[in-house]
C-alpha positions, -999 to +999 in steps of 0.1 A: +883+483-009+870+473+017+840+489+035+839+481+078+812+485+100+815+477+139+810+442+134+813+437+097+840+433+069+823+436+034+848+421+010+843+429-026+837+398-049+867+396-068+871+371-098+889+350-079+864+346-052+835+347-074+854+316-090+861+298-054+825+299-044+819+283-080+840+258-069+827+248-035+825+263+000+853+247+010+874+267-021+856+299-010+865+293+030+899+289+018+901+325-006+880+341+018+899+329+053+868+324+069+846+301+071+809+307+059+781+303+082+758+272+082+734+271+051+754+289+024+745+302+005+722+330+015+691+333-007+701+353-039+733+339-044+729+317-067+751+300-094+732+322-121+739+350-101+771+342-095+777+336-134+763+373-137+790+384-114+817+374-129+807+383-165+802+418-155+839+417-138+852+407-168+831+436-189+844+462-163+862+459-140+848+488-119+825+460-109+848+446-089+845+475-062+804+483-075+793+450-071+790+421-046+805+421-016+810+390+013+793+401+046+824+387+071+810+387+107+841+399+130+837+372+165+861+378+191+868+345+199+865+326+163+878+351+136+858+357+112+824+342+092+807+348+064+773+353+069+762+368+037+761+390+007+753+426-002+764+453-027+757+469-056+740+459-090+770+475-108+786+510-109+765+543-110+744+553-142+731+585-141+739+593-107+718+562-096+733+531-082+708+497-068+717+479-041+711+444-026+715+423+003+707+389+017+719+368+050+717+338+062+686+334+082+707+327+113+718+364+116+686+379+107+670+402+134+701+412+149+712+447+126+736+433+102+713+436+074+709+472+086+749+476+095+754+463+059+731+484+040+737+517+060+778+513+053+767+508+011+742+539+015+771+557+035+797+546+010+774+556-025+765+593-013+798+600-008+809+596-043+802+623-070+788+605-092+758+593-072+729+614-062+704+582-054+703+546-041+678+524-055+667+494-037+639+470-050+621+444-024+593+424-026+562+439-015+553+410+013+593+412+027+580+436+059+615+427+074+632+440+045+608+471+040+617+483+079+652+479+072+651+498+044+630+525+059+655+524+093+680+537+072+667+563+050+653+548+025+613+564+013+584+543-008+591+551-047+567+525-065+552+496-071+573+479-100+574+444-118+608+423-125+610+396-143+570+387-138+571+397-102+559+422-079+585+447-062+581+476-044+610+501-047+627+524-027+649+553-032+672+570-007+684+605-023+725+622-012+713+648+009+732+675-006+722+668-040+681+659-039+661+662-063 
């Protein structure tokens, strides 16, 4: 499915695209039917992640709709472009889903990040089975922390993945906190 904002399409990362943008932008323009903005990929889209992606489709497919997603910038006059990524780290566990995002530095500062995350937050608390949306930044990322905190989200803790810092932040369903 997927989720629209005013300006954005976010189109879940299929197999098949996960497996174009293995391939080469040029394979992902084509599945997509957009072209991607200049300096794909966006930081955290990596081929490891990428790799990650698609083993989890293939484990369940609910990943498919709780997992990446293509941020596809609507323009008026050229279509549409790819700009970036967001989604989910995989379906809800215990009423808890994480989230992600990353654009290309071209379209930072202008609300898409913040159009993307609110329509993922919007789209988690409206299923049953989530009660709270985790999202994990470094602690030194201020843009990422106000974006984060423009849409809901409150200070949890200070955390380490993988050897590094993080701070995390939690954004409870309002009908179902705590």
């Amino acid at each position: 499915m997927i989720l629209r904002t005013t300006r954005l399409d976010l189109v879940p990362a299929t197999a098949p695209l996960v497996q174009a943008e293995m391939r080469g932008v040029g394979a992902l323009e084509r599945m997509l039917g957009a072209p991607v903005g200049v300096g794909w990929p966006p930081d955290l889209c990596s081929v490891d992640t990428l790799e990650w992606a698609l083993e989890q489709i293939a484990r369940d497919p609910r990943f498919e709709r709780w997992g990446m997603h293509y941020l596809l910038l609507r323009e008026t006059d050229q279509g549409a472009r790819a700009i970036g990524v967001a989604g989910f780290h995989g379906p809800p566990a215990g009423g808890t889903v994480e989230i992600g995002y990353s654009l290309l530095d071209r379209y930072r500062g202008q609300g898409l990040g913040r159009e993307a995350v609110s329509a993922l937050v919007e789209h988690a608390l409206a299923q049953p089975s989530v009660r709270v949306v985790v999202a994990h930044t470094p602690p030194d990322a201020e843009h990422s922390i106000a974006l984060l905190e423009a849409v809901g989200f409150a200070f949890d803790a200070k955390v380490e993945q993988e050897g590094r810092p993080f701070v995390r932040y939690l954004r409870f369903a309002p009908s179902r906190a705590r």
